[in-house]
N, C-alpha and C positions, 0 to 999 in steps of 0.2 A: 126838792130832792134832799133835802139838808136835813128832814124827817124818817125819810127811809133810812139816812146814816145814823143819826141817835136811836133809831128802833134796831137796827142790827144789834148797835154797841151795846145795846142791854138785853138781846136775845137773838144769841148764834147757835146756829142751826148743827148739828152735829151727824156725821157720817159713821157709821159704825162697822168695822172691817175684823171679819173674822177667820184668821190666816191660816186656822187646821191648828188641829191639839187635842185640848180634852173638850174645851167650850166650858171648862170652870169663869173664866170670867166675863167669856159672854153672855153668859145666863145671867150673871153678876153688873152686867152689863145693863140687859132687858130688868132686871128687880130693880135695879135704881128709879126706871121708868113707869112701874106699877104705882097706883096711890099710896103705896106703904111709904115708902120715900121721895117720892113724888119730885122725879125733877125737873119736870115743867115749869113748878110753881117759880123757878130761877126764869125762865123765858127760853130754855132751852128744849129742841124741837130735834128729832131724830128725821133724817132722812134719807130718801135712798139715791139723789141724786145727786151725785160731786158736786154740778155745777152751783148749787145752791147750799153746801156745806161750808162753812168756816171754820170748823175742828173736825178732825181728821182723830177717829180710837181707833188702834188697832190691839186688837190680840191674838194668841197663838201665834205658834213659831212661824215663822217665814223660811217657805223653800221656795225653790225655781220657778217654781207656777204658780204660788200664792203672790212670791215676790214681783211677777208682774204686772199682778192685775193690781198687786196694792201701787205701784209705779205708776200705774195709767190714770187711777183714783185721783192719787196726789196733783199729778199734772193736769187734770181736768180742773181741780180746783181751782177758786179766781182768789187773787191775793189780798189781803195779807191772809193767811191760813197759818193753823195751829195743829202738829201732830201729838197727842198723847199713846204713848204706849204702854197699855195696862195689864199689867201679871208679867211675872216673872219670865215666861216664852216667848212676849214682845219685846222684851228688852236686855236678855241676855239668849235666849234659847232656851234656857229652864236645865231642864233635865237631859235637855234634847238636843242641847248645846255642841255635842262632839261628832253628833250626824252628818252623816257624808252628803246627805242632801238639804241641810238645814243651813240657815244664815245664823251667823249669832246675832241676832237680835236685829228687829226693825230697820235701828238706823242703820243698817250695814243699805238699807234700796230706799229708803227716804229720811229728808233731815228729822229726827225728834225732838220736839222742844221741850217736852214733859214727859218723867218716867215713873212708875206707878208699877215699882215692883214686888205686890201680894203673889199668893198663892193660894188659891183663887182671890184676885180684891174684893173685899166687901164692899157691898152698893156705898156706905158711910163715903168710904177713901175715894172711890171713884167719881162721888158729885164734890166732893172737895178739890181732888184733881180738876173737874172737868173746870171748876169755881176759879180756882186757879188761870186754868189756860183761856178763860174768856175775861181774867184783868189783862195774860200777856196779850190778848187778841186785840182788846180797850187800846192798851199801851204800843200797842204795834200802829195801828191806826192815827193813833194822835202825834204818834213821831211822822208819817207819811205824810200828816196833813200838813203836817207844819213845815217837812220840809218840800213839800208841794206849792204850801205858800212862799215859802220864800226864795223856791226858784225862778219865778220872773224878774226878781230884784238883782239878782245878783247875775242874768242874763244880759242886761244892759240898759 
């Protein structure tokens, strides 16, 4: 099993949530993905099923009905998980920020650990983000294991 862990650790799986907007950075999003930038060749894999995601992208603004289903997303996911929120309307509102049915930004319905505020991001910022949030995922992991190990020591 200790194979499957070093295979995550170097290629996590990514969910990509797209909360209503223009879809400038989800397009931004998918080009990262094309062979032109190619961000496979990192080991990272886009999918449509929470429970096998380990980073969490969201873009466009979150209201009431995007902001649940990106809730239900997050909680589906198995831990440790990473949310990045990329463009400007994932992580403040953008433009869209004073709307009577808008959240200002992401983290107002799930934690953010990365923010990634373009207009539309370029695929460049976005696989550096993503680059990013799969050392904090590395680093999240090896604090877990460590203090996994050393909780039966100090159990008794």
């Amino acid at each position: 099993m200790a194979w499957v862990s070093s295979a995550r650790k170097r290629s996590p799986w990514l969910l990509h949530y797209e909360t209503g907007g223009c879809n400038g950075c989800a397009i931004e999003f998918v080009a990262a993905l094309t062979p032109l930038y190619d961000l496979e060749r990192f080991g990272m894999l886009n999918t449509g099923n929470p429970k096998h995601a380990d980073i969490l992208v969201v873009t466009g603004c979150v209201n009431a009905r995007s902001g649940r289903v990106l809730r239900n997303l997050y909680e589906q996911m198995s831990e440790p998980k990473v949310v990045v929120a990329v463009g400007v309307c994932a992580c403040t509102g953008g433009i869209f920020h004073d709307g009577y049915n808008l959240a200002p930004g992401a983290d107002k319905v799930v934690p953010v650990d990365l923010y990634l505020p373009n207009c539309a991001a370029r695929p460049e910022a976005i696989i550096d983000a993503l680059l990013t949030a799969a050392d904090l995922l590395a680093e999240t992991r090896r604090r877990d294991q460590h203090a996994h190990q050393r909780a039966p020591d100090q159990q008794g």
